[in-house]
C-alpha positions as CSV (number, residue, x, y, z in Angstrom):
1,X,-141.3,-111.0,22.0
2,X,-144.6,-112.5,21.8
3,X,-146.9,-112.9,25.0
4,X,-148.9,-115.8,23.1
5,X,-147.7,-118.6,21.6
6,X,-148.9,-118.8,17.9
7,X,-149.6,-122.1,16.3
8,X,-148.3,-121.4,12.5
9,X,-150.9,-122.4,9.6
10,X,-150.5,-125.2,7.0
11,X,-151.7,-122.7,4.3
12,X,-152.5,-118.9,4.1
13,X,-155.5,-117.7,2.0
14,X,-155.2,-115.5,-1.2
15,X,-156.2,-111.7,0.4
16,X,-158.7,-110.5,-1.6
17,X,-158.8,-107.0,-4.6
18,X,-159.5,-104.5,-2.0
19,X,-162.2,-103.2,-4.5
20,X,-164.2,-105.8,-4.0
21,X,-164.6,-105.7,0.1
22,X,-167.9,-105.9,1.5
23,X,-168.8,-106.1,5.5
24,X,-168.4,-108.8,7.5
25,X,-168.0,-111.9,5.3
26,X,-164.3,-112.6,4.9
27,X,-161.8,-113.7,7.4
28,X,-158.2,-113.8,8.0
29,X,-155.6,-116.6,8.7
30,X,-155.5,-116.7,11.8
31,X,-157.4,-115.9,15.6
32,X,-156.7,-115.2,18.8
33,X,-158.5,-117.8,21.9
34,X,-158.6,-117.6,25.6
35,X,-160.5,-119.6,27.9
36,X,-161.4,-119.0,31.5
37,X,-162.4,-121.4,34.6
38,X,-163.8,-120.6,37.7
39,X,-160.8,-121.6,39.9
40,X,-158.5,-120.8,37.6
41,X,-159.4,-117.3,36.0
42,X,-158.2,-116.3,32.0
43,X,-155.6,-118.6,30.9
44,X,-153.9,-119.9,27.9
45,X,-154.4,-117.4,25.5
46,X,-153.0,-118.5,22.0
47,X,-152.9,-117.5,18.2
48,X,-154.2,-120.1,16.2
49,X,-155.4,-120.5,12.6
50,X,-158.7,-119.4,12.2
51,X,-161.4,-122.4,11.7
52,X,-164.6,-124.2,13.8
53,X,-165.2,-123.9,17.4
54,X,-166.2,-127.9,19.0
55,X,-169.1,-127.2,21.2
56,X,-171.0,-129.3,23.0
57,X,-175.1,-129.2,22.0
58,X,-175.7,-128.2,25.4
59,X,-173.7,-125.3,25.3
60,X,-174.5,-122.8,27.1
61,X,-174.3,-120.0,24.8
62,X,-176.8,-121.7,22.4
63,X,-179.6,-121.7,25.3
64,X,-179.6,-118.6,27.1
65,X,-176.9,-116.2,25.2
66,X,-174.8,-115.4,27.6
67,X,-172.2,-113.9,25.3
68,X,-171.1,-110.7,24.3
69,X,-168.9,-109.0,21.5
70,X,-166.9,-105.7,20.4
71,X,-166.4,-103.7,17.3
72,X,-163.1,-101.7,16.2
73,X,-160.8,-101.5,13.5
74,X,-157.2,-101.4,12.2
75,X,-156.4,-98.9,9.6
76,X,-153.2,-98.9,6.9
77,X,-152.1,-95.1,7.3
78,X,-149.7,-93.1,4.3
79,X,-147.0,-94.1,5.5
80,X,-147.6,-97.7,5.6
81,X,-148.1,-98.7,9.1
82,X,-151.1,-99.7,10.6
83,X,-153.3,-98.1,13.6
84,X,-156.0,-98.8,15.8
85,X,-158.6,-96.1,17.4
86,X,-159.4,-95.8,20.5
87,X,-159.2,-99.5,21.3
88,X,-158.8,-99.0,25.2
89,X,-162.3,-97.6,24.9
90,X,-163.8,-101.0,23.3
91,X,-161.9,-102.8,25.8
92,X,-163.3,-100.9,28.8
93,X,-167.3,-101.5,27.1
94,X,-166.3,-104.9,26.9
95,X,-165.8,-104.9,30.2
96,X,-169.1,-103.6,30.8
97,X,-170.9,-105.6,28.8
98,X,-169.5,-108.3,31.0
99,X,-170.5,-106.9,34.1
100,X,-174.0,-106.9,32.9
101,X,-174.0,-110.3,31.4
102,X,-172.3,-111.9,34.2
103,X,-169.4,-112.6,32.7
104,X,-165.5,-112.6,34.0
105,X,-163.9,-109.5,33.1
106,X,-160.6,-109.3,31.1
107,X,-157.6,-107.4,32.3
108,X,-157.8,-104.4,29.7
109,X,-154.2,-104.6,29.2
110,X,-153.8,-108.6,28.6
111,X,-156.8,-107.9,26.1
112,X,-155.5,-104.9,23.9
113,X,-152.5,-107.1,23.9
114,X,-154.3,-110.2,22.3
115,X,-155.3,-107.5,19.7
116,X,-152.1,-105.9,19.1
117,X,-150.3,-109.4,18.6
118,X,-153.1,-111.1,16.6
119,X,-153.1,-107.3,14.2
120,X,-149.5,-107.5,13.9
121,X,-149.5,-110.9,12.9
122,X,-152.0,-109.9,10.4
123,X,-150.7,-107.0,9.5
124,X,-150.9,-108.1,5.2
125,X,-154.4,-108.4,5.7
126,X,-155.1,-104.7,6.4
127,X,-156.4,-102.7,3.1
128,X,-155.1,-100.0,1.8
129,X,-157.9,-98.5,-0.4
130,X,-159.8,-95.7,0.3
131,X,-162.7,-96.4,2.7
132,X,-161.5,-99.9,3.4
133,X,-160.2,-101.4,7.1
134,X,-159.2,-103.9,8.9
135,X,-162.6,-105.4,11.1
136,X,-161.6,-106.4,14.3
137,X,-164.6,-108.6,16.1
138,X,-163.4,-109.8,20.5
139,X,-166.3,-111.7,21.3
140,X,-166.9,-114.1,24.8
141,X,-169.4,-117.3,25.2
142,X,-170.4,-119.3,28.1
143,X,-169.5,-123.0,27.1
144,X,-170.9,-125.1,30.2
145,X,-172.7,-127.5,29.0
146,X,-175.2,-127.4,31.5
147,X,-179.2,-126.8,30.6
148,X,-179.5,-125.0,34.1
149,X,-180.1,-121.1,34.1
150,X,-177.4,-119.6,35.5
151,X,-174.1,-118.0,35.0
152,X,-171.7,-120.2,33.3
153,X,-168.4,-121.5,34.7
154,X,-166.7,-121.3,31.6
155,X,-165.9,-119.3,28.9
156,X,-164.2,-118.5,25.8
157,X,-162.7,-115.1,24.6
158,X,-161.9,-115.2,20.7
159,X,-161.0,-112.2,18.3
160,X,-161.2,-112.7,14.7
161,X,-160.5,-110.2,11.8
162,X,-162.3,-109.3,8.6
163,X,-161.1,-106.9,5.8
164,X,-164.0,-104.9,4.7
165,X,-165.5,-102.1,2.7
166,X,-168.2,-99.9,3.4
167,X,-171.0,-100.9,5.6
168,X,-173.3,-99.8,3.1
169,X,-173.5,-100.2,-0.2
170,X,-175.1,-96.6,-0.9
171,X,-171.6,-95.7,0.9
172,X,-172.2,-92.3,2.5
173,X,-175.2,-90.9,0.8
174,X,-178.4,-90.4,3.2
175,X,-180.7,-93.5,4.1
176,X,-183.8,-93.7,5.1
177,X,-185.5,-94.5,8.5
178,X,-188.7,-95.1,9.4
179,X,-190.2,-95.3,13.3
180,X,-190.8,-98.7,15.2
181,X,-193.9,-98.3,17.0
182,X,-194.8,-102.0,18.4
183,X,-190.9,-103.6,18.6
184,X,-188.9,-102.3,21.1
185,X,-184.7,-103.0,21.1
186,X,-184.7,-102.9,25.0
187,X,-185.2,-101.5,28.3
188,X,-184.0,-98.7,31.1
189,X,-182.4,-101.9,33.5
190,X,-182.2,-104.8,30.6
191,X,-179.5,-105.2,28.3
192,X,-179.5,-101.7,26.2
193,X,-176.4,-100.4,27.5
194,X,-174.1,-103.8,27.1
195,X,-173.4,-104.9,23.4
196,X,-175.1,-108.5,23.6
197,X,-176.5,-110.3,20.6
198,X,-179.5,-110.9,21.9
199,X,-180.4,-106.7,21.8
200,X,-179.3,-107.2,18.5
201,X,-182.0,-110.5,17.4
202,X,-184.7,-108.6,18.7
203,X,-184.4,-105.6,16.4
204,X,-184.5,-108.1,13.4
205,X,-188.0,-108.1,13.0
206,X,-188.7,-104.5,12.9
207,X,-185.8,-104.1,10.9
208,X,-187.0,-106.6,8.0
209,X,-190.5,-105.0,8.0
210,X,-188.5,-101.4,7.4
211,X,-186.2,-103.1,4.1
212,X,-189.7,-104.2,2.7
213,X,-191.2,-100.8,3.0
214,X,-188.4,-99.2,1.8
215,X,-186.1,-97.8,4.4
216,X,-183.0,-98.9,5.5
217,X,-183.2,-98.5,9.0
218,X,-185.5,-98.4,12.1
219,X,-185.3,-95.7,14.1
220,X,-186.4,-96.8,18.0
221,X,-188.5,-95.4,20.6
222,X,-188.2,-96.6,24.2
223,X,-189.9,-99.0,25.6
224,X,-191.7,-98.1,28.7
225,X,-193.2,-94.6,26.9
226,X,-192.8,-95.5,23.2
227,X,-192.3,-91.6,22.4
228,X,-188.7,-90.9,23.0
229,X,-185.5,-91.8,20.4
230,X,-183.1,-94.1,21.1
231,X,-180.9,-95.5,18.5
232,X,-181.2,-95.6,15.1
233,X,-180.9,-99.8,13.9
234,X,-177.7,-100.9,15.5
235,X,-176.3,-97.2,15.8
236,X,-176.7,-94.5,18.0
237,X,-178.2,-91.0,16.4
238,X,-177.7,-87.3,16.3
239,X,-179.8,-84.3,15.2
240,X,-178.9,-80.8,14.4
241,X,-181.9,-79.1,15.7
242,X,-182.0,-74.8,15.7
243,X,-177.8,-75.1,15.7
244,X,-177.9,-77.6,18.7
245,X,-176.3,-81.0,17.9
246,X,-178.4,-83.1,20.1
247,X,-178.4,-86.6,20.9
248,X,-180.3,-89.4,23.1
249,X,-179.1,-89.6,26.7
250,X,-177.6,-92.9,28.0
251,X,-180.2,-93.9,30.6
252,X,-179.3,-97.5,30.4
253,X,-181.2,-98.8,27.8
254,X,-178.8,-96.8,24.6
255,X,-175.3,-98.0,24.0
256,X,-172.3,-95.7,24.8
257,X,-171.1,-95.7,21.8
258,X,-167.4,-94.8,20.7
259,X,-168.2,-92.9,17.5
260,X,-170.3,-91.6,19.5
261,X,-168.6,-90.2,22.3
262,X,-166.1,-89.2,19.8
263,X,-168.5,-86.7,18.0
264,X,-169.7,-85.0,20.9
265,X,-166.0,-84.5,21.9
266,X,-165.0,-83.2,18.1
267,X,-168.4,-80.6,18.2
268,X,-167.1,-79.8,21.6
269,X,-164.1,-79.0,20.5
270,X,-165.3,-76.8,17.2
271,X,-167.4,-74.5,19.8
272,X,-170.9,-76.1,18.3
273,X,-173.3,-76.5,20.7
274,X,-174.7,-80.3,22.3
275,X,-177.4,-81.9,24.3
276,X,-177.6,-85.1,25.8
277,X,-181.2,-85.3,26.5
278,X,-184.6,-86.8,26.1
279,X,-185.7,-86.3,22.5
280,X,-189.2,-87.3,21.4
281,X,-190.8,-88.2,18.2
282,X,-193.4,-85.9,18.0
283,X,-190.6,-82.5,19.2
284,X,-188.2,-84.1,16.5
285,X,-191.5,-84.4,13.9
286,X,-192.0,-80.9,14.4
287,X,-188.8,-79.8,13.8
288,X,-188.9,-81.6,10.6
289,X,-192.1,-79.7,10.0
290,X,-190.8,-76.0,11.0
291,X,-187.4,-76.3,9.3
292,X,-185.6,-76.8,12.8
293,X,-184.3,-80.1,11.7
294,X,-181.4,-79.4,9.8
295,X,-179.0,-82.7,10.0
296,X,-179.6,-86.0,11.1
297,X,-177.1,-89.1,11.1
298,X,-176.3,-92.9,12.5
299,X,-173.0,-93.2,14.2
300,X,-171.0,-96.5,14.8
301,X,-167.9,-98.0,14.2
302,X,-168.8,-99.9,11.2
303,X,-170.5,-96.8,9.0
304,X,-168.6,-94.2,11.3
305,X,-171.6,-91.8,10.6
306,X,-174.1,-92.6,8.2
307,X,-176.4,-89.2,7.2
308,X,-180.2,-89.3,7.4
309,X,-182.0,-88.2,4.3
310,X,-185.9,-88.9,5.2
311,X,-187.8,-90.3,8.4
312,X,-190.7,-91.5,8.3
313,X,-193.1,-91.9,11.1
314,X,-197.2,-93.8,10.3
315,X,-198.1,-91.2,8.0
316,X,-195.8,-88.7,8.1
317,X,-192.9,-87.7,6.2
318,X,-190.0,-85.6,6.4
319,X,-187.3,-85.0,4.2
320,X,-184.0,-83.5,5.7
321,X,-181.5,-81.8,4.1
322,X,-183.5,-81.8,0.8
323,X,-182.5,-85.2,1.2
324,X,-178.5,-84.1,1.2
325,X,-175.7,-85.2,3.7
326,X,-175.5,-81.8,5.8
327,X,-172.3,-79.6,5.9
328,X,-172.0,-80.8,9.7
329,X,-172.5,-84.2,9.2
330,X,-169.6,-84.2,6.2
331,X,-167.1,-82.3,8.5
332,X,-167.8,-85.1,11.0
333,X,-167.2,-88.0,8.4
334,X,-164.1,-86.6,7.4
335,X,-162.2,-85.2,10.2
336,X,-163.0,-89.1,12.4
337,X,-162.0,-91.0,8.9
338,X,-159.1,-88.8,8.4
339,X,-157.8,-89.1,12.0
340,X,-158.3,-92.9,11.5
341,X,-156.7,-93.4,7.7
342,X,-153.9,-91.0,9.4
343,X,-154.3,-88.2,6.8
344,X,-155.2,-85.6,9.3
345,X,-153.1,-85.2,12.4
346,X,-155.2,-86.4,15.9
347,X,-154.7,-83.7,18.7
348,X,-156.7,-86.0,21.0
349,X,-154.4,-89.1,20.8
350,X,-157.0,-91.0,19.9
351,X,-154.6,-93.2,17.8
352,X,-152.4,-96.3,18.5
353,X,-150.3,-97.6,16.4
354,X,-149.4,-101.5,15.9
């Protein structure tokens, strides 16, 4: 029995040849909406065909982005069915996100409800090809229409759903970074830790300058020293330095990411060694230099982990793994991609199916 009413479409879309999936620009049928009101909390939430929001100019949202959003997926395993992973964690970020943002939270289980219901409704729309999924994107806007800076009194929670390939279109082969010296993504006691758009529209810039010299990603420093790492463009990042898998600590300004966490958790568990620490530039620079640097990758939910082949920092250069995905970095890839696809077992539970 559904716990949201769903408002059938007049006419369902052709899916699309799995083979030809990129990220992010095709959507399903249908959506799931919620809207809240101080007074009244989180009500009505419905499935409805997907299609235009009517929003006043004075929106809100379009003024001083209050808003925030999550990333997960739904996966078609062997045997047919379909999965999630580790949606409870999104949820509970979400939540965070809200704190910071000043946004109502969501009762966790009312919202991994909304995404079970609207996944299972969509359930044709998950691909089965290799390194294809099912995109799952909750977001929340403040719709007050009100030109007054402060929190909003309204909101809207929607989740919408995209079939997509891989993130990029090198797939998993190494990218390469280069080091933002004069943009910075955020602050210790700004935004870093929620997942907001507006941390995202300020790392445009630097990232655009990075595509026309010839990387594909920026890799950030913080902002009050501008020496140590913090994520790598909209991921966070890991190094295999002397054996140690070592990663930037969240001190408020990084995002706690799910891939992530998940990593550390799988290294953990394989007896290899981590840090969660301070990691600057110039130490990481001279690993590069001394051999020390043996593996490098992005992690997220939209690559999973994407391999480091080069860095590059003013005039320096250093190429890591001969410019190869590392041994570690391949283990990694396939043991979270294979728990996800369902074609390796998951010890940790990490999976849920729909």
């Amino acid at each position: 029995m559904s716990q949201f009413p769903v408002t059938p479409a007049q006419t369902l879309k052709t899916k699309p040849d799995p083979a030809t999936l990129s990220f992010g620009k095709l959507f399903t049928d249908y959506m799931f909406v919620m809207d809240y009101h101080t007074g009244k909390g989180w009500h009505d939430g419905r499935i409805i065909p997907y299609g235009p929001f009517t929003l006043e100019p004075s929106a809100m949202v379009f003024h001083y982005a209050q808003e925030i959003f999550e990333g997960l997926k739904a996966y078609r395993i062997p045997d047919g069915s379909v999965q999630l992973f580790r949606p409870i964690e999104n949820i509970r970020r979400l939540n965070s996100s809200c704190e910071r943002m000043c946004i109502p939270p969501i009762d966790e289980q009312l919202a991994l409800s909304a995404i079970h219901e609207l996944v299972s409704l969509e359930r044709d729309w998950v691909p089965s090809a290799p390194e294809t999924s099912l995109y799952i994107r909750p977001f929340i806007i403040a719709t007050d229409e009100n030109l007054g800076v402060h929190a909003s009194h309204s909101y809207v929670f929607c989740i919408i759903l995209s079939p997509v390939g891989c993130y990029y279109p090198e797939g998993i082969n190494p990218v390469k970074i280069y080091v933002e010296d004069d943009d910075v993504r955020t602050v210790k006691g700004g935004t870093g830790y929620a997942k907001t758009g507006g941390n995202y529209a300020a790392s445009i810039r630097a990232g655009e300058r990075a595509a026309e010299a010839g990387y594909t990603q920026v890799l950030w420093l913080d902002g009050i020293h501008r020496k140590y790492i913090e994520e790598v463009g909209s991921m966070n990042v890991l190094f295999k330095l002397d054996g140690t898998v070592v990663t930037p600590d969240l001190t408020g300004s990084v995002l706690p990411g799910i891939t992530r966490k998940s990593c550390l958790e799988l290294l953990q568990s394989w007896g290899i060694p981590t840090q969660e620490r301070l990691i600057s530039a110039e130490e990481l620079f001279e690993a590069g230099a001394s051999g020390k640097l043996e593996e490098a990758f992005g992690s997220g939910t939209a690559a999973v982990v994407s391999p480091i082949g080069e860095m590059g920092w003013g005039d320096q250069k250093i190429v890591i793994n001969n410019g190869n995905i590392g041994p570690l970095t391949q283990k990694l890839y396939d043991t979270l991609t294979g728990i996800q696809w369902g074609t390796l077992p998951d010890p940790f539970g990490w999976t849920v199916k729909v």
